[in-house]
N, C-alpha and C positions, 0 to 999 in steps of 0.2 A: 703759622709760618707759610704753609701750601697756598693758605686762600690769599695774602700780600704777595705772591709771587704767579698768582694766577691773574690780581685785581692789577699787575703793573703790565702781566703779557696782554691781557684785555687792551687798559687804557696805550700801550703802545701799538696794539696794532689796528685801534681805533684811528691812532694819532698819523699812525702811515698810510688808512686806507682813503682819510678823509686829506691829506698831503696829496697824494694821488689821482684823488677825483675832483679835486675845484679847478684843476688846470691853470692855478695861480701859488703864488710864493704864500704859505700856510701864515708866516710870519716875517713883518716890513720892520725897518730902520725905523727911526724916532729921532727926535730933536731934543730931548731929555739926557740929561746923564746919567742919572738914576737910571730909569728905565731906557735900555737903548734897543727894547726891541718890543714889540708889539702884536696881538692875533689881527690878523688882515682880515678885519670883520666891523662890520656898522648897523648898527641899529634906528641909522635915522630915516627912513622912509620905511618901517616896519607899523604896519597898522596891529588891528586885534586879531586879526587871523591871525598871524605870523607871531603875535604872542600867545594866542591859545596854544599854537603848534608847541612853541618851545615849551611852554608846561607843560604837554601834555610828552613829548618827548623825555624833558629833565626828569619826570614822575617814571618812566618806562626805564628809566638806565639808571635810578637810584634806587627802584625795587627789582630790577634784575641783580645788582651787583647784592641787595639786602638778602634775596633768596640765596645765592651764591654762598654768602656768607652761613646762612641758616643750614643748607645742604652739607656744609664741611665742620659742621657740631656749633659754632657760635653762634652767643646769644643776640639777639635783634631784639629795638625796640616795637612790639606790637601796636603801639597808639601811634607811632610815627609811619607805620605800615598801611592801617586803617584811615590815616590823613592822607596821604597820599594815593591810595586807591579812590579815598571819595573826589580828590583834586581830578585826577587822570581821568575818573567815570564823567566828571562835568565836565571837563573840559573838552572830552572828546565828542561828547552828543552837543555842548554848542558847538565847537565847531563843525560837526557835519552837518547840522541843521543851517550852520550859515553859506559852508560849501556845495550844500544840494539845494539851497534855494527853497528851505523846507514852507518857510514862511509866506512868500510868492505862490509855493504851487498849493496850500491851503486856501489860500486867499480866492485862488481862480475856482477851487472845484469843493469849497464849504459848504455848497447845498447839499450833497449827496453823503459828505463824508459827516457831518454833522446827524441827520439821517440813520445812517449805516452806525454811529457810536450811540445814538440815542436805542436802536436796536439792539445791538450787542449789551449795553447797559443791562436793558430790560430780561433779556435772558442769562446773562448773568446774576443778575437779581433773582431770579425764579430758582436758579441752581443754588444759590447759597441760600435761599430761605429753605429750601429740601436741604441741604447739609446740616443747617439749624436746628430742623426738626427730630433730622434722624441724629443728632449728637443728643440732644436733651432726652427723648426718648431712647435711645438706646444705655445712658447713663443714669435716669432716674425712674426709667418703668413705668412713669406716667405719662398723659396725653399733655403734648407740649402747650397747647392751649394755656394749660394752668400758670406756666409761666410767659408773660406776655413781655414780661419788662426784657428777660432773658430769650425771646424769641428774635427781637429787634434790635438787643445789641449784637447778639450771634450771625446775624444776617447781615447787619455792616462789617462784625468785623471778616467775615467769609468773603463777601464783597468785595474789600480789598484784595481780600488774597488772590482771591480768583485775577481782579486786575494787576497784582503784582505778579504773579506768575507767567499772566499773557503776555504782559509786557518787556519782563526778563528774557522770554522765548522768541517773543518774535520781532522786538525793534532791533536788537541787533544785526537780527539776520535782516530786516529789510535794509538797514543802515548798511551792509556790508555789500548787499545785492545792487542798493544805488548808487553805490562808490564805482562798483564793476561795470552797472548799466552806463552810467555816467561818466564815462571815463577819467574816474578819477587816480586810475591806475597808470592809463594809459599817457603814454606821450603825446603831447598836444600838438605839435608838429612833423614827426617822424609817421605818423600816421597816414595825415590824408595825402605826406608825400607817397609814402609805399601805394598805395592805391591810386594814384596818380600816375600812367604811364608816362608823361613826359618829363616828369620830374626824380621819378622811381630808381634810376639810375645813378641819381647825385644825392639820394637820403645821406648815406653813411660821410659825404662831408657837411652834415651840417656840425656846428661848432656851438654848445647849449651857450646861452650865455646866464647872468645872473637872475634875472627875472624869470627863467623858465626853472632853472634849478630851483628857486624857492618855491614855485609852482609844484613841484614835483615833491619838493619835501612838507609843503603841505598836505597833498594828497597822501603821501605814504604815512604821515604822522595820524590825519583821521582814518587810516582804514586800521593803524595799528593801533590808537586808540580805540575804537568802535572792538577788536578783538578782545583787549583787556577790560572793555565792559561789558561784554557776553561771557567772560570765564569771569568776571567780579559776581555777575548779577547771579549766574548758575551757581555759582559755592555759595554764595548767602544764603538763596533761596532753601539748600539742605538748612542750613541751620535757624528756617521760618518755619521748615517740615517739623523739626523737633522741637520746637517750642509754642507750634499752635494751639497743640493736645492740651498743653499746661494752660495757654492765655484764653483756653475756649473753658477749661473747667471754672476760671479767677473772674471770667467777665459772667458765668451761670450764678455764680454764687455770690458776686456783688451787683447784680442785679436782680435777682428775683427772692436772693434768701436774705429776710431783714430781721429777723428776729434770732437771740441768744438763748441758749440753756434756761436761764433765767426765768425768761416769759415762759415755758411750760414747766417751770419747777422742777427739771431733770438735774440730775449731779452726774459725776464720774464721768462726764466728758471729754475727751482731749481739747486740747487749748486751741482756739482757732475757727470751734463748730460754730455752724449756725442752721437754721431751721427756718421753710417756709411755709407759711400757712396757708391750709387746701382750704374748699369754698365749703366741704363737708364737713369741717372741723378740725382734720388729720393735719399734719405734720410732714415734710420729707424732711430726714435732719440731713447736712452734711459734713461726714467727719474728715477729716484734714491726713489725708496719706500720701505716700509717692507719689510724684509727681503730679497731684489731682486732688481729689474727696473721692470719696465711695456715698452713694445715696442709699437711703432706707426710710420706709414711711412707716409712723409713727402716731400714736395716738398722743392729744395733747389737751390739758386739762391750762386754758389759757389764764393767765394770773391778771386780774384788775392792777392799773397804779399803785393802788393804795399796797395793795398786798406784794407789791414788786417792792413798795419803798421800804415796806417795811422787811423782806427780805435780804435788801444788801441793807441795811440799818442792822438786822443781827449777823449778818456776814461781819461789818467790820469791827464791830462789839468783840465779836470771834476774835478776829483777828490782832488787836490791839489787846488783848485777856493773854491771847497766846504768847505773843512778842516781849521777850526778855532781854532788850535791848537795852533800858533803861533799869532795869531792876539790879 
């Protein structure tokens, strides 16, 4: 009941502040009988900027009012939550990208920025091959060498991270920095009258007209999207923290461990192990626990084809003798 009578003082005092600030009649007559009255609003010289805005707006005041709801105990859709957070994150970084001219000023100074990314690359690559190393060694006690297949995918998928993280951290905050440098904050007019002595005097009559106001609410729409994709990117990123540990144990163990129980004729295994084979002969097996495996190396007496076939051949012998399903 509280949250429809909060969600009606909201949308009325929405409906009175933007009455107030267009310095026009909110709503015109009509030639209709049906409808005899109208929002005094047009859509027809509105390009893609002006539609990125309103996306990225409509997406900011339909998960305000969802959170609102979540806050006073009711249930929200989460996948409709997640679609709209992905909508609002794109659509706020193209539109600042189209707003700061991101594409123009690459274009002018891609020698050095190309340069400078092919570097940071490279050192990021050096840190996630040391993360790789020290994850498999510290989890299976041997020299990571032995696993190569598990070296290489560890290292991309650390790679990523490392550029996911930088990325989450720091495009926002340059996106926010060149909204401010760039006055995309700022009034495009009231400005360089204030600092203009001769004019400085008559700022406060100047009268916005339509073209500036939309100006303006584009600028305030990317700098408040660019916010809800630095608090989108930063909560995600905890929940890439907790699930790295898991996707870095599942990419060790389907790249480097390719052999089952089977191949060295061990039983009493939890469902799930597998075993890699060292160049010495030995074994690390890995058994399937909380959130990972646990490693241990093992000696392994390796079973030929033949003796493999003929072992799941008396496995399912076994198993079909046991089964009294048809009996």
């Amino acid at each position: 009941m509280w949250g429809y009578v909060a969600l009606y003082v909201l949308f009325a005092a929405g409906v009175y502040w933007l009455d107030r600030s267009i310095h026009r009649p909110l709503f015109v007559k009509t030639q209709n009988r049906h409808f005899r009255w109208k929002l005094n609003f047009s859509v027809k010289n509105w390009g893609v900027d002006e539609y990125l805005a309103a996306l990225v707006t409509t997406c900011a005041i339909v998960l305000q009012v969802m959170m609102m709801f979540h806050w006073l105990g009711s249930t929200v859709d989460k996948s409709l939550a997640k679609w709209l957070f992905a909508l609002l994150s794109l659509g706020s970084i193209v539109l600042a990208v189209r707003l700061l001219r991101l594409v123009e000023r690459y274009s002018r100074h891609k020698g050095w920025l190309t340069v400078l990314a092919a570097l940071l690359t490279v050192a990021a690559g050096l840190v996630a091959n040391a993360q790789a190393d020290a994850f498999i060694l510290g989890q299976t006690r041997i020299d990571p060498g032995q696993f190569p297949g598990a070296q290489k995918t560890l290292t991309f998928i650390y790679l990523v991270y490392i550029w996911y993280l930088a990325t989450s951290l720091l495009l926002p905050m340059l996106m926010f920095i060149g909204a401010l440098v760039f006055g995309m904050t700022a009034p495009t007019f009231r400005q360089p009258m204030r600092r203009n002595r001769a004019t400085a005097i008559c700022w406060n009559l100047f009268v916005p007209n339509s073209a500036w106001r939309r100006r303006q609410w584009l600028h305030v729409s990317c700098v408040m999207g660019v916010i809800y994709t630095a608090v989108i990117l930063l909560a995600f990123s905890e929940v890439v923290n907790s699930k790295l540990r898991w996707i870095s144990h599942e990419s060790l163990v389907y790249a480097s461990f390719h052999l089952g129980p089977e191949d060295c004729a061990m039983t009493g295994l939890p469902v799930g192990t597998r075993l890699s084979l060292l160049p010495r002969g030995g074994v690390v097996v890995a058994r399937p626990v909380e959130h990972g495996y646990s490693y241990k190396e093992q000696t392994c007496s390796l079973q030929s084809l033949e003796q493999l076939e003929k072992t799941r051949g008396q496995q399912v012998k076994d198993a079909r003798a046991s089964d009294a399903t048809f009996d």
